[in-house]
Each structure stands twice: as structure tokens, then as C-alpha cells.
VEXKOL-608922 format. One record per residue: x, y, z negated of N, C-alpha, C, O in turn; residue in one letter. Coordinates in steps of 0.02 Angstrom, whole numbers, plus 50000, padded with zeros to 5 digits. Each point is the difference from the previous one (the first is absolute). Layout:
XYZXYZXYZXYZa ...
END
This chain:
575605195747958499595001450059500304996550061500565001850016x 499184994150014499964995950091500195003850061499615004649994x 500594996150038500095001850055499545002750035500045005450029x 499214988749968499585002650017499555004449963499405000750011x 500825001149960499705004949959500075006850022499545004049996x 500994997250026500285006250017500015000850084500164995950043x 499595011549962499645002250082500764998750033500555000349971x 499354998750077500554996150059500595006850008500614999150009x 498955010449982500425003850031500345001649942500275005550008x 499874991449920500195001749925500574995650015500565002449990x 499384989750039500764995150005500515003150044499865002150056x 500804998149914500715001250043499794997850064499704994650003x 500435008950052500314996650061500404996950017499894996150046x 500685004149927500584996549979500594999149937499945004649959x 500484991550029500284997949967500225005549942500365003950031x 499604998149907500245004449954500874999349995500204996249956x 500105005850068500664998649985500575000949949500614999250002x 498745003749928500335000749942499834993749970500414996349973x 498935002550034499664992149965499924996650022499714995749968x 500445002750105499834996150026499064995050030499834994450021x 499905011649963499285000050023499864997650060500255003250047x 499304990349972499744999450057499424999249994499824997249948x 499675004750099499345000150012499654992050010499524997049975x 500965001750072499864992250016500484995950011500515000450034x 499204994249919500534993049979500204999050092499665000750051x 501024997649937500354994050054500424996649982500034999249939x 500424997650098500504996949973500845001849968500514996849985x 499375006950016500635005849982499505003249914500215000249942x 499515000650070499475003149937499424996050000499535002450032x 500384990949935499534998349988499555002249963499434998350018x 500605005849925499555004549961499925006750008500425004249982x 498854997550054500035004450021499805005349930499694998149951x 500595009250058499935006249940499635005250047500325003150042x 499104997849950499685006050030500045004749975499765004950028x 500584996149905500355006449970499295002349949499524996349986x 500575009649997499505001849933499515006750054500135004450041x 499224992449923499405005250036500165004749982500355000349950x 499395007250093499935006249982499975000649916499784995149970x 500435010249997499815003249944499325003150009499825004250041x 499754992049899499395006350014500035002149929500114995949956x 499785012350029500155002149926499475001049970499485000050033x 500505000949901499274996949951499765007849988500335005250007x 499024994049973499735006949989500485005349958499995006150006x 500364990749958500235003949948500955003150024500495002549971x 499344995350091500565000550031500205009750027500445004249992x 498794995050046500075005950026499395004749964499845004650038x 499784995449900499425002949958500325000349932499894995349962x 500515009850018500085002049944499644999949931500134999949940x 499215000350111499284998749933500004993649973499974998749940x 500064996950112499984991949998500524997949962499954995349961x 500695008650051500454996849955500095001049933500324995949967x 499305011749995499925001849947499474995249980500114997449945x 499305000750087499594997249975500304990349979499784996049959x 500625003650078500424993749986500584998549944500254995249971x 499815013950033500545001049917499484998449960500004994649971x 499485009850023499505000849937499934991849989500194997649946x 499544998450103499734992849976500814998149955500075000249938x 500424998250107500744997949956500125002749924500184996949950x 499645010050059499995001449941499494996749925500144997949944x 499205003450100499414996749935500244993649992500024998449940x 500204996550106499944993649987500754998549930500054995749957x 500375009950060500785000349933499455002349961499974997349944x 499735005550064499825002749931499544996349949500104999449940x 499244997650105499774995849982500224991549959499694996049964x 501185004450073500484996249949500115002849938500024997549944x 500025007150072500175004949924499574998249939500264996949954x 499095004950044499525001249975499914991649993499954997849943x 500034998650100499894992549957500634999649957499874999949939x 500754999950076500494997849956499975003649925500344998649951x 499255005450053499845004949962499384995249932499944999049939x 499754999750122499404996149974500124992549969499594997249964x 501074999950059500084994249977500335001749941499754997849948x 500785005950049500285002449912499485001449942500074998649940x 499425004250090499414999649940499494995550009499565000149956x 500374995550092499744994449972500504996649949499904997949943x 500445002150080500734993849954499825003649925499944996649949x 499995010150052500065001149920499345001049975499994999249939x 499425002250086499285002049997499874993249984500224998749944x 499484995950086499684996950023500094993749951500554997850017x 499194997949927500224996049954500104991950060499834999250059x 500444996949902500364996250047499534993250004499994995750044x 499585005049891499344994850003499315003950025499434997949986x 500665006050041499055004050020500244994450081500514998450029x 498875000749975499664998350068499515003150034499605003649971x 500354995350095499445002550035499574995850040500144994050001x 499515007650023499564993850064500135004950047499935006049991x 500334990150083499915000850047499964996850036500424995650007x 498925005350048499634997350024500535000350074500325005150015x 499704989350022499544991849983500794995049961500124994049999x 500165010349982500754995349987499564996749913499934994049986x 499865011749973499784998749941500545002749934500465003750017x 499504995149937500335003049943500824999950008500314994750005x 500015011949995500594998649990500255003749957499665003749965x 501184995750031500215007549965499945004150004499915001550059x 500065004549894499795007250028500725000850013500124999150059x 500525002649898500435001950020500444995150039500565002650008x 499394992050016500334995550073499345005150066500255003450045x 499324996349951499615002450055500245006250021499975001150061x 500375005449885499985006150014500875000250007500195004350039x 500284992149932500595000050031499934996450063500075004250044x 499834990249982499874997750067499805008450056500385003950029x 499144995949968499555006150030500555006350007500314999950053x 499785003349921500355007249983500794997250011500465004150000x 499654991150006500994995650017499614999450083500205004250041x 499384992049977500074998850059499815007350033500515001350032x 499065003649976499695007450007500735003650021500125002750054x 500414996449878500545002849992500374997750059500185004650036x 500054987649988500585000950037499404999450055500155005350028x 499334992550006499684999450075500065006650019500125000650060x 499805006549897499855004450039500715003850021500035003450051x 500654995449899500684999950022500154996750052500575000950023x 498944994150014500524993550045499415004350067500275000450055x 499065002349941499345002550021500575009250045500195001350057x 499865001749887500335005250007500384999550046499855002950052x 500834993149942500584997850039499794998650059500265002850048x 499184992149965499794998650059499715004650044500044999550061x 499645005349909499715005550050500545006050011499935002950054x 500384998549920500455004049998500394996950068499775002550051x 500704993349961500274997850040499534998150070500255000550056x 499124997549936499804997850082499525010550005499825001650057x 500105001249913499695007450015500505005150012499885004650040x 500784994949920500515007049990500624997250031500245002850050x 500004992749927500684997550025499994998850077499465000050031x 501184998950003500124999750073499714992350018500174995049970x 499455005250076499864992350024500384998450078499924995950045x 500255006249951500504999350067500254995250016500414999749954x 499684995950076500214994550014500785000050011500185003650046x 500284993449924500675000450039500354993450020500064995449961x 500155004450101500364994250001500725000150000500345003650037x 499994990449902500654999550014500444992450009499794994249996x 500775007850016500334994150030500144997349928500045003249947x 500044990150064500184995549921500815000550017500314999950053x 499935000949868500785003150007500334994249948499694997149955x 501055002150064500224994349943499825001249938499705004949978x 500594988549982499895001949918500325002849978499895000949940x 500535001450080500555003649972499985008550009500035002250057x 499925001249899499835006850003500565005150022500415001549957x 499645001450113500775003949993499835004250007499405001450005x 501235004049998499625008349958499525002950043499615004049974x 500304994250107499425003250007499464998750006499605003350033x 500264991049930499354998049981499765003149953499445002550001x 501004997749946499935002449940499825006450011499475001949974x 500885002450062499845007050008499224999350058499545003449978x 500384994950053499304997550030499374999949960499505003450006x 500704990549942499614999649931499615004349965499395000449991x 501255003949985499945006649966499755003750031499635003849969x 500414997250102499615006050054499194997349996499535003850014x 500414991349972499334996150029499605001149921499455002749994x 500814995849973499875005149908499715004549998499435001749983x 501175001250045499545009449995499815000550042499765005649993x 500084992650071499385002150041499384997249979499465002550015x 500644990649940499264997549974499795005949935499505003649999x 501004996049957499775006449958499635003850032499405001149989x 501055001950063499485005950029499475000350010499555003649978x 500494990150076499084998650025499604997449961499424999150018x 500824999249919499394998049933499805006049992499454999749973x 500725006550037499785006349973500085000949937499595004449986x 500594994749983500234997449914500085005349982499755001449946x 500675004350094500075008149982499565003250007500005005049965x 499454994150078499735002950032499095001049958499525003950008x 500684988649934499264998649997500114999749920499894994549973x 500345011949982500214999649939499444995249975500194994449982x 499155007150016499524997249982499694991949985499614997949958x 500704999450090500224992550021500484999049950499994996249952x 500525008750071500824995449960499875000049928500164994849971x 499455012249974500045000449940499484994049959500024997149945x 499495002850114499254994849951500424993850014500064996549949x 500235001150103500294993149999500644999249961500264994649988x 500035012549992500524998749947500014997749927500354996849962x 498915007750040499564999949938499744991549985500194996149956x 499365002950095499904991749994500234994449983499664995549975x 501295004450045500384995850012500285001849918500284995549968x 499615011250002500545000949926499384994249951500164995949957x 499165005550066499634999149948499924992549989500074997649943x 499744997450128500134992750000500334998549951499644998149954x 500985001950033500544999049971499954997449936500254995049975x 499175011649990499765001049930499514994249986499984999049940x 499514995950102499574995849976500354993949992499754995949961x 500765002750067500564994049969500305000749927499924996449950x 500525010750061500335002549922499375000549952500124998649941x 499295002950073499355002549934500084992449998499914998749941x 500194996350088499664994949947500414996449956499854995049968x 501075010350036500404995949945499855003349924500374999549952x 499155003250051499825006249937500024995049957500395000649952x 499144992750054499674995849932500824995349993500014994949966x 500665007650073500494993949953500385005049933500504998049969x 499085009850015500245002649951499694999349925500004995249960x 499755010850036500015000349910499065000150011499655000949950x 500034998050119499345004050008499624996549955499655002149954x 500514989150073499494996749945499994998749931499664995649973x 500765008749998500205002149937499754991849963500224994850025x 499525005049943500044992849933499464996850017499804995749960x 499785005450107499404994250017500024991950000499614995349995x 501235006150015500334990750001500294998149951500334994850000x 499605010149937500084994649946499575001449941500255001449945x 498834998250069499744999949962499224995550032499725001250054x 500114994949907499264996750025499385002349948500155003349951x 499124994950063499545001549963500094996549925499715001849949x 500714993050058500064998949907500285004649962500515003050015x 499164997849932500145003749944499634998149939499494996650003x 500735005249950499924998049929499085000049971499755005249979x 499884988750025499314999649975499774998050071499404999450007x 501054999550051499434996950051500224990750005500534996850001x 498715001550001499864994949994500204994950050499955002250057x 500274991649938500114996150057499594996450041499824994849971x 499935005750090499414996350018500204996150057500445001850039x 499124990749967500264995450032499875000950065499445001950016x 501054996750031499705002850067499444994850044499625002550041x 500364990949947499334996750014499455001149959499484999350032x 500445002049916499475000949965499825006249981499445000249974x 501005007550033499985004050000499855003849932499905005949986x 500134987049967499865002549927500595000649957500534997050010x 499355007249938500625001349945500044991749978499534996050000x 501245002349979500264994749974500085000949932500155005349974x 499724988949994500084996749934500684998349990500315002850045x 500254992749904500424997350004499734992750017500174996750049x 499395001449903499684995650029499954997950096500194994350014x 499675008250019499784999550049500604997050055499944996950053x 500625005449911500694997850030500124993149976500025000249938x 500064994750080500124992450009500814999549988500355002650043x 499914994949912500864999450017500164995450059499754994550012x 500785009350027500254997250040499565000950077500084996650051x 499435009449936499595001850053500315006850029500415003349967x 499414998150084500355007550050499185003250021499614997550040x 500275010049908499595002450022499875006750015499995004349957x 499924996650093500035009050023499585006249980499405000050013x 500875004849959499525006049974500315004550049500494999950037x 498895005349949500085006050009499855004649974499544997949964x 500535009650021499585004049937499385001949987499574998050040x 500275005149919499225002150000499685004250031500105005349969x 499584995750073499645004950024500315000350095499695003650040x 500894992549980500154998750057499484993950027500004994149982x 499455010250080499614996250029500314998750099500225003650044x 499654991549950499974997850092499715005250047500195000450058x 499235004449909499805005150035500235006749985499745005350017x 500634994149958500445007749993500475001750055500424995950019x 499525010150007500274999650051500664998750009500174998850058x 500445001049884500605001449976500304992349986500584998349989x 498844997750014500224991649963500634998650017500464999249960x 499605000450106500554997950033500565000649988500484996249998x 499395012249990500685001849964500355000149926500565000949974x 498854997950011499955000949920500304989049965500334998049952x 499394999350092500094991749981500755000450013500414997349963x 499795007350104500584995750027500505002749959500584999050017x 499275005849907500395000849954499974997649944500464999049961x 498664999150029499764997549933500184992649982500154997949944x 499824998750113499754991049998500484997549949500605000849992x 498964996149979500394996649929499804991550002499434998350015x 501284994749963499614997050012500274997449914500555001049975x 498934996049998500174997249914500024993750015499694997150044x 500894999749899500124994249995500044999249915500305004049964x 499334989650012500104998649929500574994150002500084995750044x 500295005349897500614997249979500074998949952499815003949956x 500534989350027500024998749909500345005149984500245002950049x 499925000549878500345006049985500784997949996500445004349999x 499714987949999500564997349978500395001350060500615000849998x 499074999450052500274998250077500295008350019500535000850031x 499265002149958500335005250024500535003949960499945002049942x 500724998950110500415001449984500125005049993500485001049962x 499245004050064500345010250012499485001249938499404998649996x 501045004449961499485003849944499515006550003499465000649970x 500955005650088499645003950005499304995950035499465002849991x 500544989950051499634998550020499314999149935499445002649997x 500854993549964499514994449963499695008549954499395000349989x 501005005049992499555005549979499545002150033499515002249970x 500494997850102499715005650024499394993350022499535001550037x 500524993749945499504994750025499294998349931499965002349943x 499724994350082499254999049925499914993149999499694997550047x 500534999049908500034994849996500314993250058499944993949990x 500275008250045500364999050050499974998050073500224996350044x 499145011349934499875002450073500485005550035499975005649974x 500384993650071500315004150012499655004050087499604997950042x 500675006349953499465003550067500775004950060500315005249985x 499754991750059500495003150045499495003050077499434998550018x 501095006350013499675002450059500084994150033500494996549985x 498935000950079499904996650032500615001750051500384995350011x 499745009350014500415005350061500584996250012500384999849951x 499794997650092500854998149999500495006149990499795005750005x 500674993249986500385007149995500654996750049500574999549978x 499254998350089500344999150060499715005450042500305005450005x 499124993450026499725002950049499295002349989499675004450028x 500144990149911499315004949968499454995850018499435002349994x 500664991550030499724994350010499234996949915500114999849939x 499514999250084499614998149931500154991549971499774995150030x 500565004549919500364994749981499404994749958499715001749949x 500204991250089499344997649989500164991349978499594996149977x 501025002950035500144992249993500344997749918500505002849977x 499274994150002500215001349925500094991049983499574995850014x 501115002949953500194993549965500024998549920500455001149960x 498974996350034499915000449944500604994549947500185002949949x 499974993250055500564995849981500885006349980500405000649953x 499495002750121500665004649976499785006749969500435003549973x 499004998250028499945007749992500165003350060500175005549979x 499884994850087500335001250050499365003950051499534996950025x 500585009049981499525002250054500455000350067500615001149999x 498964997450067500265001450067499635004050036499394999850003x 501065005150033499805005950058499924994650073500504997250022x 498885001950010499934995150032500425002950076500184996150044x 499925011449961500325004850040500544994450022499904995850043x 500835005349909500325001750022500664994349928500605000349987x 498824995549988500404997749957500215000149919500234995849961x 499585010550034500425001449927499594998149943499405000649985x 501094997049988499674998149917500145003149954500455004150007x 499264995249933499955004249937499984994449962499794994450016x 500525007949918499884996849952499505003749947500195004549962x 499124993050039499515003349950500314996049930499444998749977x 500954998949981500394999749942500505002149993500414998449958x 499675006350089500725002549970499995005550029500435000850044x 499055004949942499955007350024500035001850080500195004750036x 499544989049971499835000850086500525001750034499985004450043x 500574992149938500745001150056499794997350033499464997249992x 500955002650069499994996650069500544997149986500465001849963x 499444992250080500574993449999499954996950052500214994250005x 499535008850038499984998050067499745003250067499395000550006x 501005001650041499505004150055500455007950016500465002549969x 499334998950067500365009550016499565006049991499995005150036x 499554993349898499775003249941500545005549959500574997950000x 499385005949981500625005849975499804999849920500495000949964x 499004998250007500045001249943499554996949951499575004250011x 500264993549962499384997049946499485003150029500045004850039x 499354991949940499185004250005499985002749935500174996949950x 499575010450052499615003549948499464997149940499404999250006x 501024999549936499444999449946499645003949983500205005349976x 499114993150031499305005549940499944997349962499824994149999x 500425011749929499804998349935499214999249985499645004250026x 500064990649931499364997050006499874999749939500494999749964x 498835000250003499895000449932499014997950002499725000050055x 500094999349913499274997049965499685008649982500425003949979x 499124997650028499615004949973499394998549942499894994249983x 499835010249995499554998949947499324994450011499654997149959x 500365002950123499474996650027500074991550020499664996150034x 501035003349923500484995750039500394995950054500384995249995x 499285010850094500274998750028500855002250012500395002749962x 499684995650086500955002350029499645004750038499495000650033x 501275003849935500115005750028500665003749996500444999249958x 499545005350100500805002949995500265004449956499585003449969x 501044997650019500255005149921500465004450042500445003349971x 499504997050092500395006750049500014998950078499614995750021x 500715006850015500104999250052500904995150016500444999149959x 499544998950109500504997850020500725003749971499955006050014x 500694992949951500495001349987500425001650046500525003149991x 499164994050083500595000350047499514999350055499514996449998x 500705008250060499705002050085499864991050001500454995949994x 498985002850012499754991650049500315001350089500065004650040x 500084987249956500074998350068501015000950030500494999249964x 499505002150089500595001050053500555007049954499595004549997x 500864997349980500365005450015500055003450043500024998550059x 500035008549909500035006950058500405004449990500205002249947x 499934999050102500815002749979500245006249956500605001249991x 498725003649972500235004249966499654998249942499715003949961x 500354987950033499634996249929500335002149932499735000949945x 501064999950080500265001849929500034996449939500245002649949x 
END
């Protein structure tokens, strides 16, 4: 606030001789300090009603933290992690990103909402002025400090306003809990979802451009071609998740050429069928050398050797890709004789 702001009979007459206050600049005091306007006190200052009615709001708004943080723990566990919603005018999103967003932000605005009214309605607004003191703290600053502590305690009313202190105690325990709820999924929760895909024994292999079951025939030696299982469509709502475990890509091979035996068994004439998945980062592995047998993760580098049980021999890949055992049915297309032997993709740490 300006000088001129403030009525002429509110400025010092003269010099403050604790602070050194002058009304008007000269040359001895070029900056003039007209000192701090009257105190005027807020309704809730001198209306007991007003100030209960200013607890009550402090209070709903903790509580109303409550009750979302409340609300975000069961979205996190309610709410499946592929449902979507439309909302208008943004358009389709996550259901459960929309309802943790919502009920996380609800949760801390009305903690930061609370705090704010609490302090400009109940707490002291008083203006104080003090002198700037060295950096150096000596004991009676310190004891100053501490006096200036508990008189703010006081004038927060903090004793005074159980009601305030318990819902905002309450608020501040519960926050806490929507960070820790979301280390739940590094335990035992997702029990064996990551090491099993829709192959299993009698489902058929189908090509993912043509979308039809494969022949042996249909595989070309020395060609790289991608399946996926039977009955996994593009419009299922789950595809996404379901490919980024299923994707298989086949390669035919003379039978002479391959070296890993569990390989050349679990292969049909020397078709052999590995997860597409890198097992770096989980990358879809698409570059293929036909001269070496050699697939590449276009990610990040790593190679495989599709003749020799899909080791890696190159790259910061951790382990071979997953063989599916493959076999001919009565109809004589390919088809699978089980599921994956081993979790597809990246390692996790309670892979075991």
C-alpha cells in the first residue's frame, strides 16, 4: 500500500525512533515509511457465529479430502484399468486415469482450499513490523523465535478449534495412503497374469495380415511371418493386451540348420515359432536376416539367434525369446501343442 493511500491523520507525525519511520522523504531519509494502516478486524474477529461458521467451512473442505482420498483407493481397486469413458468435449478416456486424476486432485485442492481459509478467517492478520537482524542467530533471537511460535500457535486457535485440528489431521494421515495404494501391484496381487498368454493346446495359428489359419505350406523358407491365436480379434476390447503377450513371429528353416534340439522338437518341419516380444524392454521384434537366421529388436539393438534357441548374441536383451511348441492338426493347419514355457517379454522381479 502507497502513501497515498492512507488518510493523512493515520501517517506518523514524526520520525519512529525504534524503526526509523518517516512520513516524508528528504535528504537524511530519502525513503519515506508512512508506517502500517490502522488494523481493521474481520467479521469473525469480533462474531463468534462467523467464526464457527468459518470452522464448519475448514472443517467440510478436510473432510471432503477425506472422502476423495477415500474415493481414489477404490477407484485404484474397483475400476478395471482398460474400461473407458467419453467425456465430453475432451472425448474417450480412461476410466480409471480420469477417476484417480479427479478424486487425487479433489483430495489435495481442498487440503491447500482448507488451509487457505482457515488462516485469512481464524488466524491473526495483524500486521507486524520488524527490524532485519544479522545472520547469525544469538540466544535472543532464538528465544524471540520461540516466543513468536507460541503466540502463532495460539492465534491459529488450533486449541481452540478441536474441530479444524482433528479433520485436518485426519486429511493429512489419509493423502499419504494414495501414493503407498499404488505400490500394492509390486506384490503377489498380479498373481500369474505375466506368465501366461491365450495359447494353449488345439489353438490354431492365424496370420496377422490375412487373418486366416496357416498351412505349413504357406510359410516360404527363409520368410518371417507373424501370427496370432484363434479367436483374438482387433475388436475385442482386450487385443492390446492380449497381442502384447501373444505376438508370435514364424520362421521356416532347413531342419539341418538348426542347432538347439529342444528347438528342432518343438518346431514342424522347420517351422519354428518364437514370441515376437523382445525380452529387453518388450519392444515388437520385426527385422529379420535371412542369410544368418538372426532376428533384430529395431528398439534398442538386440539380436537373437532363431538357430540356436533364440539366444541373444547381441544387445542388453537378458534372455532368449520364448519358444511355442507347434504341430499340424487333422485339418492340416499349424497349430499350438501348449502355452508359452516361460513369462514373454522383459523380466520381473518376482519371475523366479
Amino acid at each position: 500500500m502507497s502513501s497515498h493511500d492512507i488518510p493523512e491523520e493515520n501517517l506518523p507525525a514524526e520520525q519512529d525512533a525504534e524503526h526509523g519511520a518517516v512520513a516524508v522523504a528528504d535528504e537524511k531519509n530519502p525513503f519515506a515509511d508512512p508506517g502500517l494502516p490502522p488494523h481493521e478486524h474481520r467479521i469473525q474477529d469480533i462474531d463468534e457465529r462467523a467464526a464457527k461458521r468459518s470452522e464448519r467451512m475448514v472443517a467440510m473442505l478436510f473432510t471432503v479430502s477425506m472422502i476423495a482420498t477415500i474415493g481414489f483407493i477404490a477407484a485404484y481397486v474397483t475400476i478395471p484399468n482398460d474400461r473407458s469413458i467419453y467425456v465430453f468435449p475432451i472425448g474417450h478416456l480412461s476410466a480409471m486415469n480420469f477417476a484417480l486424476g479427479l478424486t487425487l486432485g479433489v483430495a489435495l485442492f481442498t487440503i491447500g482450499a482448507g488451509a487457505v481459509h482457515w488462516a485469512r478467517t481464524l488466524m491473526s492478520d495483524v500486521e507486524v513490523a520488524d527490524e532485519r537482524h544479522p545472520i547469525e542467530a544469538p540466544p535472543e533471537v532464538k528465544a524471540k523465535v520461540l516466543a513468536d511460535f507460541q503466540d502463532g500457535a495460539k492465534e491459529s486457535q488450533i486449541g481452540r478449534r478441536p474441530l479444524i485440528r482433528n479433520t485436518m489431521l485426519g486429511a493429512l494421515a489419509l493423502v499419504p495412503l494414495s501414493g503407498l495404494f499404488l505400490l500394492r501391484d509390486l506384490g503377489t496381487l498380479p498373481g500369474t497374469k505375466l506368465r501366461h498368454t491365450m495359447w494353449s493346446k488345439g489353438k490354431l495359428l492365424v496370420n496377422m495380415n490375412t487373418n486366416q489359419p496357416m498351412r505349413p505350406s504357406d510359410i516360404a523358407t527363409g520368410s518371417l511371418t507373424f501370427a496370432k491365436p484363434e479367436g483374438l480379434e482387433e475388436t475385442n476390447e482386450d487385443f492390446q493386451k492380449q497381442i502384447a503377450k501373444a505376438a508370435l513371429m514364424l520362421v521356416r528353416l532347413q531342419p539341418e540348420n538348426i542347432k538347439d534340439k529342444k528347438e528342432l522338437e518343438w518346431s514342424h518341419e522347420g517351422i519354428v515359432a518364437y514370441s515376437k516380444i523382445c525380452t529387453h524392454v518388450g519392444c515388437p521384434i520385426s527385422l529379420y536376416e535371412q542369410q544368418t537366421h538372426h532376428v533384430l529388436c529395431p528398439c534398442h539393438q538386440s539380436t537373437f539367434d532363431l538357430s540356436d534357441g533364440a539366444r541373444v548374441i547381441f544387445g542388453p536383451a537378458g534372455h532368449a525369446l520364448p519358444q511355442l511348441r507347434i504341430g499340424v492338426n487333422a485339418d492340416g493347419y499349424l497349430e499350438a501343442l501348449g502355452d508359452f514355457e516361460e513369462p514373454v517379454g522383459p523380466a520381473f522381479w518376482e519371475r523366479g
